[in-house]
C-alpha positions as CSV (number, residue, x, y, z in Angstrom):
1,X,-4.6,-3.0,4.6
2,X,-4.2,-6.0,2.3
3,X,-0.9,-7.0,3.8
4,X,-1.9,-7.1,7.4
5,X,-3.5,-9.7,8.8
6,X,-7.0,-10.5,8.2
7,X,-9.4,-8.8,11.0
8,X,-13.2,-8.4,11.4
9,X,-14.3,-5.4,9.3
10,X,-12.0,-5.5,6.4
11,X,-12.7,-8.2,4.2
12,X,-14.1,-6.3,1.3
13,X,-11.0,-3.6,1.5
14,X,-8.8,-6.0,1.8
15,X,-9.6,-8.5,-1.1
16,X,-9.7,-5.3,-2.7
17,X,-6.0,-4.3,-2.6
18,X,-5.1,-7.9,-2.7
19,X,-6.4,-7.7,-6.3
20,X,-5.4,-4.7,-6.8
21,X,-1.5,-5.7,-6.4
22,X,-2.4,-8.9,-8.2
23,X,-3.7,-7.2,-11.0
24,X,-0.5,-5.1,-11.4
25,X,1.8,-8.1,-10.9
26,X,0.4,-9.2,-13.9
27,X,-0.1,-6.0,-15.9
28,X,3.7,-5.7,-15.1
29,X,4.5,-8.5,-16.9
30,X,2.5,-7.8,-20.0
31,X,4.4,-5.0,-20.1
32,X,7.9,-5.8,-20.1
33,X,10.0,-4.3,-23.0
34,X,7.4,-1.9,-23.8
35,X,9.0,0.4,-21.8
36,X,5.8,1.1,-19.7
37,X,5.8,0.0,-16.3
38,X,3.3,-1.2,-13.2
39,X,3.6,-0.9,-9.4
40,X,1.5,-0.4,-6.2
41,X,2.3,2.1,-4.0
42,X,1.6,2.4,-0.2
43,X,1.2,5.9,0.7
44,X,1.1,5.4,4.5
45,X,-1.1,6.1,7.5
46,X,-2.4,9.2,5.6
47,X,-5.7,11.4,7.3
48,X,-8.0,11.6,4.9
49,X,-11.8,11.5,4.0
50,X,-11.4,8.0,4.6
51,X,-9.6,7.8,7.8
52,X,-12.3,10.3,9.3
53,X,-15.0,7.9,7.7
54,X,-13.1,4.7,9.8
55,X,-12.8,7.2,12.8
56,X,-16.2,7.8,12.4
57,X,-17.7,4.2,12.0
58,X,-15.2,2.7,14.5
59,X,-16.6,4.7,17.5
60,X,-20.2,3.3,16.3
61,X,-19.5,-0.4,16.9
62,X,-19.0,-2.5,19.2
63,X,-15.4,-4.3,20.4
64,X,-15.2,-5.7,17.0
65,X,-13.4,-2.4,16.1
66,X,-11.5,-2.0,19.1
67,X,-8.0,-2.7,16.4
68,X,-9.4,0.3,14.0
69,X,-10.2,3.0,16.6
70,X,-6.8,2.0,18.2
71,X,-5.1,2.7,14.7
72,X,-7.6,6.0,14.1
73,X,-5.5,7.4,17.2
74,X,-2.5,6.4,16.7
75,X,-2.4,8.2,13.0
76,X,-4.1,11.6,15.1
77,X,-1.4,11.2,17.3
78,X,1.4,10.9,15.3
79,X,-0.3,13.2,12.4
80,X,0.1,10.2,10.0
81,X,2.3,10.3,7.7
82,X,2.6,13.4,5.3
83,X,0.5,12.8,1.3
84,X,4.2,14.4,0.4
85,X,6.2,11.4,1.0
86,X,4.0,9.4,-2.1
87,X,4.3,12.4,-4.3
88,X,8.1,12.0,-3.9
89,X,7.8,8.3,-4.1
90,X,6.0,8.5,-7.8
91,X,8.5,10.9,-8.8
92,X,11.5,9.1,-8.1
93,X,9.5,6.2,-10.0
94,X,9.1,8.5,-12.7
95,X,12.8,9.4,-13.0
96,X,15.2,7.3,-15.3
97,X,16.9,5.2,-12.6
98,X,13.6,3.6,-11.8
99,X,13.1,2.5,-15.5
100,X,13.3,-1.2,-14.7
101,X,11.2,-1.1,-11.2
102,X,8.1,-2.7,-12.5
103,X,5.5,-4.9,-11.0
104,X,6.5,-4.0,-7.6
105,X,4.6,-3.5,-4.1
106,X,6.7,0.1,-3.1
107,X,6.7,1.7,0.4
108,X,6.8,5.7,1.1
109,X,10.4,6.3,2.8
110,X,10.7,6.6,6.5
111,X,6.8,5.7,6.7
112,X,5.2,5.7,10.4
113,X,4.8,2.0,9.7
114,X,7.8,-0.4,8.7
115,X,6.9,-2.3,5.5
116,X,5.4,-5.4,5.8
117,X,6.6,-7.8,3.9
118,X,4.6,-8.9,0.6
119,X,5.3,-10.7,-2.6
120,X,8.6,-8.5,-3.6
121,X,10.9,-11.0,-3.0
122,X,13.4,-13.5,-5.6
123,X,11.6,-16.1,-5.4
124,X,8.1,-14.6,-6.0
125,X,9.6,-12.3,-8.3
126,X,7.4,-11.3,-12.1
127,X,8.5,-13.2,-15.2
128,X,11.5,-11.2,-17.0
129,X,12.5,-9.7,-13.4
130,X,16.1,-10.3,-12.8
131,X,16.4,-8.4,-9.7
């Protein structure tokens, strides 16, 4: 949510995650040669207690959250995307080739939504990251 454009209804979440992936940017960089690493995750348009609770609220207002009842129908439609495809994501960042991925804002593979882009890119890159 933090990484789409702001909208009515979300500014709480959204400075919410916004922190939260600040928060690990810099955790990440506390952390380098520790062996220890930080990274966000997006799980994906997942149905959970908290899409039912937007589903929920969205049909109770007004045309101010026309864009969250669209997206509560779209994820029924489609099923969202399966809680499976983080699991796998935090086990491949668990396994040895992902020693060095730190800091990072990671996508689920082959999520319902392309990645937006965020601040995982050279030039925004953590101290100490020579990707």
């Amino acid at each position: 949510a933090a990484l789409h454009p702001p909208g009515p209804l979300n500014s709480a979440y959204g400075t919410s995650k916004v922190a939260l992936n600040q928060f690990t940017r810099h955790l990440a960089a506390e952390l380098i040669n520790t062996g220890v690493t930080a990274n966000v995750i997006h799980p994906g348009d997942v149905k959970t207690d908290m899409w039912a609770a937007i589903r929920d609220g969205a049909n109770l207002l007004g045309p101010e959250a026309a864009a969250y009842r669209a997206w509560v129908q779209w994820v029924d439609e489609t099923g969202g995307d399966p809680p499976g495809k983080a699991a796998d994501l935090i086990l491949k960042l668990m396994g040895e080739e992902s020693a060095e991925v730190s800091g990072r804002f990671l996508w689920i593979e082959d999520g319902l939504q392309a990645p937006i882009a965020s601040w995982d890119t050279a030039s925004d890159a953590p101290p100490g990251d020579d990707d």
